[in-house]
N, C-alpha and C positions, 0 to 999 in steps of 0.2 A: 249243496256244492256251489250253488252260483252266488249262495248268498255269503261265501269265504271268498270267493274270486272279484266279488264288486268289493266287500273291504281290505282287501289288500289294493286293492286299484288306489282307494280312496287316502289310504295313509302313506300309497307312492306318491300323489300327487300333492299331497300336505307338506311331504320333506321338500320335494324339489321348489314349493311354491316360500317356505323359509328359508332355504338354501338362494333364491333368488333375492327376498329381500334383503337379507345378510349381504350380498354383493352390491344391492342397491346403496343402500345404507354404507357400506366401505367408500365406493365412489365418490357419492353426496361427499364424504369428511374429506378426501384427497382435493375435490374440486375446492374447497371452505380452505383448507391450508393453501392451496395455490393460490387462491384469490388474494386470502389475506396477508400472503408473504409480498403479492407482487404489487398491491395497494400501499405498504408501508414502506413509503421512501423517506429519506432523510432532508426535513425541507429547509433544515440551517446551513446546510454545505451551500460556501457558493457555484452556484452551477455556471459553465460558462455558458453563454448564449450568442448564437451567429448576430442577431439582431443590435447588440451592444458593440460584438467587434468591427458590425459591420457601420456603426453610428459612429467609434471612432477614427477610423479608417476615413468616413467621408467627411467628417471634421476637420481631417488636418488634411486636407485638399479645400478647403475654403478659403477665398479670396477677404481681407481682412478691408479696413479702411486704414488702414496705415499704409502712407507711401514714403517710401524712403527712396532717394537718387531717381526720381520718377517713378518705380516701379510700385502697383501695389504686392502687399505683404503675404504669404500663404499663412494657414493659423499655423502650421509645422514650424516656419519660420519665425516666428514672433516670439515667442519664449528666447529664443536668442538675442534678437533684437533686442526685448527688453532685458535680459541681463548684462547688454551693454551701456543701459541708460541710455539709449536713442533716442529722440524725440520726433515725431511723424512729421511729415510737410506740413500739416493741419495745424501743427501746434500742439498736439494732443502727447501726453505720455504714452509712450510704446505698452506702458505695464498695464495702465488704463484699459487701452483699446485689449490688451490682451484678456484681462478682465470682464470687460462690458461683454465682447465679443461671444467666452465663453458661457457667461450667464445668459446671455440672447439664444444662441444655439440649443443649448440643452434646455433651454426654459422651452424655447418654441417646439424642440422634436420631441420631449417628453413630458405631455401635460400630465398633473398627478390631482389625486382628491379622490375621493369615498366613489364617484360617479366615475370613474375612470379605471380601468385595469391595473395601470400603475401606482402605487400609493404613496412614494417617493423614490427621491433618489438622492446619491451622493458622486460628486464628482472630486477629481483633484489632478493636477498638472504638475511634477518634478521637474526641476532642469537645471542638472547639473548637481545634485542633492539639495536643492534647495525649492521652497513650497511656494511657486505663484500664484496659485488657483488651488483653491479648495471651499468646495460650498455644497450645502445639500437642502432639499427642498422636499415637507412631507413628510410621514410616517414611516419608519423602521420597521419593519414585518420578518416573520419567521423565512419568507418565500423569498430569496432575489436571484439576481441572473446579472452575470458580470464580466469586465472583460480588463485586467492591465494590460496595458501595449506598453514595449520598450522599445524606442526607436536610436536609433545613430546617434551619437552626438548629445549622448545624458539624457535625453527627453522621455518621461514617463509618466503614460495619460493612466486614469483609473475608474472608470464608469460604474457604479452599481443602480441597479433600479430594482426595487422593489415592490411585490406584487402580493 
């Protein structure tokens, strides 16, 4: 009799101990789908990025070297200036300084190369539909983060850097 009552004990405790890996086992694949759904993002969409809007935001508050009627020029302001063919107090073309200006800026806030996070970038300035700036520096990558601003007055900056 005790020797019927120890193997029933024994092949209750075999189901409930398959019954557990089987749930084990469910688990583990639910955790493997979550994982792998929430890992696979799409890395060609551009994404937009505070860091780029906030880079060109503080650009076009920058004090330029063009002065015009006394006053120095903001970089907001100079796309118009040079679309009127202005010429600086310095003597310099407006479109010039507009140019150097924006290659200095981006050159200096965004280093790029293999040893750097950033691996390039592309920049471009609209005003008024027409193309005064457009330059890019560095390698094109699957990964970028970007920001168009459209400002009053036709002005339309467009940052990408890629990563």
């Amino acid at each position: 009799m005790l020797k019927i009552i120890i193997g029933n004990i024994n092949k209750k405790a075999q189901s409930e101990l398959a019954g557990f890996g089987i749930i084990v086992i469910i688990v583990a694949i639910l955790i493997l789908v979550f994982v792998s759904f929430s890992l696979n993002n799409p890395s060609n969409e551009n994404i937009k990025s505070y860091k780029t809007e906030s880079f060109v935001q503080s650009m076009i508050q920058y004090t330029t070297t063009c002065e015009i009627n006394g006053h120095y020029t903001s970089f907001l302001d100079l796309p118009k200036i040079c679309n009127e063919n202005k010429i600086c107090s310095n003597g310099k073309d407006s479109c010039e300084v507009l140019n150097s200006t924006s290659k200095e800026i981006v050159g200096n806030s965004w280093k790029v190369g293999p040893d750097f996070p950033v691996k390039g970038y592309e920049f471009s300035l609209l005003y008024g539909g027409k193309n005064f700036v457009n330059f890019k520096e560095g390698n094109k990558t699957g990964e970028n983060r970007g920001s168009k601003q459209v400002f009053s007055g036709g002005l339309e900056i467009e940052f990408k850097g890629y990563y």
